[in-house]
C-alpha positions as CSV (number, residue, x, y, z in Angstrom):
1,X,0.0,0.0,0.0
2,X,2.9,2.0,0.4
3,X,4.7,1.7,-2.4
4,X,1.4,2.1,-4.2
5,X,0.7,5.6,-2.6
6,X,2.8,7.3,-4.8
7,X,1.5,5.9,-7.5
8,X,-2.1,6.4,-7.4
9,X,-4.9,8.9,-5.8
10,X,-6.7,8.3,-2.6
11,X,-9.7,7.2,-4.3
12,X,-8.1,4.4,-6.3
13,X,-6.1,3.5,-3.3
14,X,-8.7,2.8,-1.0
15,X,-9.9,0.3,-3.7
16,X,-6.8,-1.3,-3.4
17,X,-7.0,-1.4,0.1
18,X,-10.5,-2.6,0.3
19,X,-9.3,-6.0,-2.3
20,X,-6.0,-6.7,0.3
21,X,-8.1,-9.0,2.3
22,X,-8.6,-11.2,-0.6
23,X,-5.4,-11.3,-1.0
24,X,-3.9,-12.3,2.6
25,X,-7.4,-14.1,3.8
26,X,-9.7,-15.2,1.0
27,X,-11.8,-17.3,3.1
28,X,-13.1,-14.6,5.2
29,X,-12.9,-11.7,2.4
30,X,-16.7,-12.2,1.3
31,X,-18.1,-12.3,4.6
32,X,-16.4,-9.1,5.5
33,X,-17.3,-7.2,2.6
34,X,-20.6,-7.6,3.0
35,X,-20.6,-7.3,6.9
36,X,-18.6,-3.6,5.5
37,X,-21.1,-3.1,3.2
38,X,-24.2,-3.5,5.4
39,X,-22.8,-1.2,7.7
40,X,-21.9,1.6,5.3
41,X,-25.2,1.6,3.9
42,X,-26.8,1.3,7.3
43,X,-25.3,4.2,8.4
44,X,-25.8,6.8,4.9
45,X,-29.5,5.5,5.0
46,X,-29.9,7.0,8.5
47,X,-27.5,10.3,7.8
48,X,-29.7,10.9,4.8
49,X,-30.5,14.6,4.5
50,X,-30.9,17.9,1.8
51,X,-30.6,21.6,3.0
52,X,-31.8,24.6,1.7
53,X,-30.2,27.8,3.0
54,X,-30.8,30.9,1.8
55,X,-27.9,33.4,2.3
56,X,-29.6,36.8,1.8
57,X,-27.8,37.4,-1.5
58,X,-30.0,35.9,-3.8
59,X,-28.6,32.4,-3.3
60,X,-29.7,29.6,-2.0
61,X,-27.1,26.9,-0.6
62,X,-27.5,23.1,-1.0
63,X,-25.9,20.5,1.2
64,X,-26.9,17.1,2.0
65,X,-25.8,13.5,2.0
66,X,-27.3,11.0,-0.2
67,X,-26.8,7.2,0.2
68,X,-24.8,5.8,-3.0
69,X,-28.2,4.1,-4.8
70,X,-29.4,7.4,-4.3
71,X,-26.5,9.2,-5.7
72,X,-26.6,6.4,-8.8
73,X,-30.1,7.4,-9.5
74,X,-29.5,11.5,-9.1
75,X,-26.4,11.2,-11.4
76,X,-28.4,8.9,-14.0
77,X,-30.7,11.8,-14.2
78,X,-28.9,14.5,-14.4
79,X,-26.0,13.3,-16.7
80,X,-28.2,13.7,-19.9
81,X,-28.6,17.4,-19.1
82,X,-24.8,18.3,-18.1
83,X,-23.6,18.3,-21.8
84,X,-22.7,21.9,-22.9
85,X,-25.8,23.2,-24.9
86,X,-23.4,24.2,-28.0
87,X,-20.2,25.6,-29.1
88,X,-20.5,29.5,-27.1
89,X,-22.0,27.7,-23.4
90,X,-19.6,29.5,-21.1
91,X,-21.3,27.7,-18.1
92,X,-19.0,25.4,-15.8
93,X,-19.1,22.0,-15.0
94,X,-21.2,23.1,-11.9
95,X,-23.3,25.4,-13.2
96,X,-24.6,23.0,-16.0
97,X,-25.2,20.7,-12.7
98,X,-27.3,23.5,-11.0
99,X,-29.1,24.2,-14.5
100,X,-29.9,20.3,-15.2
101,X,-31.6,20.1,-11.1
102,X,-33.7,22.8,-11.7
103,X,-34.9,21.5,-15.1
104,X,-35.4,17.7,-13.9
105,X,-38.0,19.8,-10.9
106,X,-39.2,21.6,-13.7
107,X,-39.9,18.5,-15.3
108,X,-41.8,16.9,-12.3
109,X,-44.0,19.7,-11.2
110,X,-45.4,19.4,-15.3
111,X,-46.4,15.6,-15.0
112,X,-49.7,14.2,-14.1
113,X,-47.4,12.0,-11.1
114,X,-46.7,14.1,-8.2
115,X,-48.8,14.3,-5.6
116,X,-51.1,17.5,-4.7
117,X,-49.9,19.9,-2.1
118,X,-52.8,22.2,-0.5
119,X,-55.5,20.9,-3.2
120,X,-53.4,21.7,-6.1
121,X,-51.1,20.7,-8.1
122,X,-47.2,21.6,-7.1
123,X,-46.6,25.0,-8.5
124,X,-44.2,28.6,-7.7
125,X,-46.4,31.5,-6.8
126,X,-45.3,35.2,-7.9
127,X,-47.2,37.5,-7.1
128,X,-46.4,41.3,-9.1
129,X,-48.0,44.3,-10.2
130,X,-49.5,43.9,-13.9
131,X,-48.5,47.4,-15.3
132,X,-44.6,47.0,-13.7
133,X,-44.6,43.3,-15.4
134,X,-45.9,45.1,-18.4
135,X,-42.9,47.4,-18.4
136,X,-40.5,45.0,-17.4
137,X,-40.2,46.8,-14.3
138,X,-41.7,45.1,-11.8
139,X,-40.1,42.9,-9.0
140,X,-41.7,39.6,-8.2
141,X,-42.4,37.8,-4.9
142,X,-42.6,34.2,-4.2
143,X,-45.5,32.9,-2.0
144,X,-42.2,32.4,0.2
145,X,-41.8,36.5,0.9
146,X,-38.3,36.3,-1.3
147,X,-37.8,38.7,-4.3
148,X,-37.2,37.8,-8.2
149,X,-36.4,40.4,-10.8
150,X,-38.2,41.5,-13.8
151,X,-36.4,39.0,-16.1
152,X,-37.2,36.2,-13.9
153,X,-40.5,37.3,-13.6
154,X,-41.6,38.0,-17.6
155,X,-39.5,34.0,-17.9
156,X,-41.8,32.3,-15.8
157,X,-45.0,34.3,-17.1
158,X,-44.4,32.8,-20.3
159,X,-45.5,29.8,-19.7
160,X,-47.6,30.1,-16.8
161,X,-51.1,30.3,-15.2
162,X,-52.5,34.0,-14.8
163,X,-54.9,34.9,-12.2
164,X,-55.6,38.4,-12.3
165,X,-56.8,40.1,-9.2
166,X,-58.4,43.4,-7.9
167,X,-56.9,44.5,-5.1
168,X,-58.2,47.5,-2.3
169,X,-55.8,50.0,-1.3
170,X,-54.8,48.4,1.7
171,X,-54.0,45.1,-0.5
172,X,-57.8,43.6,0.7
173,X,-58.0,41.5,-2.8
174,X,-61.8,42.7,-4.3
175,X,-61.9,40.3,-7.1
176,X,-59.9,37.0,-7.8
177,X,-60.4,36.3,-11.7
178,X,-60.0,32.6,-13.2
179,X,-56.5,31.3,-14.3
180,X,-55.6,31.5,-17.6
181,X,-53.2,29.2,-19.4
182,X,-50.9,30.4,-21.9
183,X,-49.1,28.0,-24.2
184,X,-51.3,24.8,-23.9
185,X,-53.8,22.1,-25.2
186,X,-54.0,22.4,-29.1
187,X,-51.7,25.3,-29.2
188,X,-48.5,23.4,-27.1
189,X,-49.2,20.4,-29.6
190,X,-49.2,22.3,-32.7
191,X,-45.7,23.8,-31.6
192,X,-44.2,20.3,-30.1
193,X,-44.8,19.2,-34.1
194,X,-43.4,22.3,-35.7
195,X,-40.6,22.7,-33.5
196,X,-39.7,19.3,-32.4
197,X,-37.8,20.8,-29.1
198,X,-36.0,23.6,-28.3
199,X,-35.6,25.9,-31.1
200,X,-32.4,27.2,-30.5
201,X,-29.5,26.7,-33.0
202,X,-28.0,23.2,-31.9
203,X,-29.8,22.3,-29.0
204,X,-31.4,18.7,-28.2
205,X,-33.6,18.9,-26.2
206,X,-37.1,17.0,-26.6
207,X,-40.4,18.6,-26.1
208,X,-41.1,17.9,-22.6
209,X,-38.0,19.6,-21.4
210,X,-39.5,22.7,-23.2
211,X,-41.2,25.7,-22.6
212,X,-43.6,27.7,-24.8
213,X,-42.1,31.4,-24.6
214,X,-44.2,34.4,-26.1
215,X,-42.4,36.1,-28.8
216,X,-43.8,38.8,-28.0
217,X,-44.7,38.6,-25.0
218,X,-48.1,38.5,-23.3
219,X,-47.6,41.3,-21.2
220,X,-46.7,43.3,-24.1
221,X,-50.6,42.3,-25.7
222,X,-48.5,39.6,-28.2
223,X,-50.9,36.5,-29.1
224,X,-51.2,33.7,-28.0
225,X,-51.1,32.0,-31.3
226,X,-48.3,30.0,-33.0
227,X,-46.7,32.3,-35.3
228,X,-45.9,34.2,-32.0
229,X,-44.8,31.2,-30.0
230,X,-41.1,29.4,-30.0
231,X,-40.5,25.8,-27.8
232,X,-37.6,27.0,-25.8
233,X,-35.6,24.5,-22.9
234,X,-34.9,26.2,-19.6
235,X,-31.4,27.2,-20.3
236,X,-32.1,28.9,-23.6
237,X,-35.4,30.3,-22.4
238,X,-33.1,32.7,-19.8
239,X,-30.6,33.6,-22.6
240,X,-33.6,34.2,-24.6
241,X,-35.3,37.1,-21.7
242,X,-31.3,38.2,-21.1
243,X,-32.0,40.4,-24.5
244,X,-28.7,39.3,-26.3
245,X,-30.1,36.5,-28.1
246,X,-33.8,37.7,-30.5
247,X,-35.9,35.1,-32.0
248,X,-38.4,35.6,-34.6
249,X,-40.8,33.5,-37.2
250,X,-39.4,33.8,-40.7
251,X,-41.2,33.8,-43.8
252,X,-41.7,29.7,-44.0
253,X,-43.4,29.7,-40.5
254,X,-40.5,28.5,-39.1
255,X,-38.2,30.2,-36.0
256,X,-34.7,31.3,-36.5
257,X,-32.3,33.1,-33.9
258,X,-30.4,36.5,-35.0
259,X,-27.2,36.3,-32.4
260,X,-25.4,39.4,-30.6
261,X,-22.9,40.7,-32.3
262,X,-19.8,39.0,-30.1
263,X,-20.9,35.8,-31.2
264,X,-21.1,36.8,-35.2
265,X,-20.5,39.7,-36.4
266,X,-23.3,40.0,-39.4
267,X,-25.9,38.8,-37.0
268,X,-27.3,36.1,-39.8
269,X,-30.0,34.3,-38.6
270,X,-29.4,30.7,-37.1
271,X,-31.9,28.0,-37.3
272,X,-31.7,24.7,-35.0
273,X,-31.4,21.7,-37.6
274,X,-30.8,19.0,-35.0
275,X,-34.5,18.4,-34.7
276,X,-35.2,18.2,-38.2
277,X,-32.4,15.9,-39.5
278,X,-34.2,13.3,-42.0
């Protein structure tokens, strides 16, 4: 073991080390192992545990343990959505991570499976002044008292339930209207078949990672009608709202991407041909 330790790193020498009572006592080996074994997962079953702390600063800390079939299953799903989106993603190893947690949530809280959570269906509440989310101006807040800007706020209206509401001058709410949803029923399956996925110039991602984003947007008093709708994953949906990036329907129906000037010079318009390869 020694010899071997400057040779390899401690991960790959405590694999050695956990093999050298094969080696000196094979008749016992086995029944150790799994005596070892037992005990390690014993003991990450029962240390279990996931944190959420908010620092103050707009982030949110997580920290937890997970036992290693939980960890297998975690990594299985997030893998698939750590690949960099294309050539110009600038995000880290880590922040893909972060991005591919949020959209596997996401993901959840838009199937039929999870359970309901005060009579509806799990869902974020943000509450914000029409006219300021009209003007991209207004600051959200979460049913949990903390604050989102105006870009986060115009993202997650795009694709969202709106219940409009009266309100008194001491906030006593008047009237409560009915939801409306945007991008849905015939008009989210009319855009899955034009669009296939995200729309964005070489992403892959498959419909049901997608969201339907307003070209222009609903606040504005844009449609909600196809030729003013794009399929958009999560990642591409916030460089989308960031202003850098502008999408628009071309002549054939179809969407296409006109990119800042940094990432080509002519700003020629980009279409995503991954979805549309036979």
């Amino acid at each position: 073991m020694i010899s071997r330790a400057a040779e390899f790193e401690p991960n790959t020498l405590r694999r050695y080390g956990e093999g050298i009572l094969a080696y000196v006592a094979p008749e016992l080996a086995e029944a150790t192992d799994a005596e070892a074994l037992e005990r390690m997962e014993a003991r990450a079953r029962q240390t279990r545990a996931f944190h959420l702390t908010r620092h103050g600063d707009g982030r949110v800390r997580l920290t937890g343990w997970l036992d290693e079939d939980g960890a297998a299953t975690v990594n299985a799903a997030l893998d698939p959505l750590c690949a960099p989106r294309h050539d110009v993603d600038v995000r880290t190893p880590a922040q893909r991570r972060a991005d591919a947690l949020v959209e596997i949530c996401d993901l959840a809280m838009r199937t039929e499976d999870l359970p309901e959570n005060g009579g509806e269906r799990p869902h974020v509440v943000v509450t914000v002044s029409f006219d300021m989310l009209r003007l991209a101006l207004g600051v959200g807040t979460l049913d949990t008292g903390e604050r989102l800007s105006p870009e986060q706020v115009r993202r997650l209206a795009c694709d969202a339930k709106i219940i409009p509401a009266i309100l008194g001058g001491d906030g006593q709410i008047l009237d409560l209207g009915r939801t409306r949803r945007l991008i849905s029923g015939p008009l989210r399956r009319a855009l899955e078949l034009r669009d296939k996925g995200c729309a964005f110039p070489g992403c892959d991602r498959p419909p049901r990672w997608c969201h339907g984003h307003h070209i222009r947007s609903w606040a504005d008093g844009g449609p909600t009608t196809l030729d003013n709708s794009v399929m958009l994953c999560g990642y591409h949906h916030r460089l989308i709202h960031r202003g850098h990036w502008t999408v628009r329907i071309a002549a054939d129906g179809m969407p296409e991407f006109i990119p800042p000037a940094y990432v080509d010079l002519e700003r020629r318009p980009r279409r995503n041909t991954y979805h549309h390869r036979e």
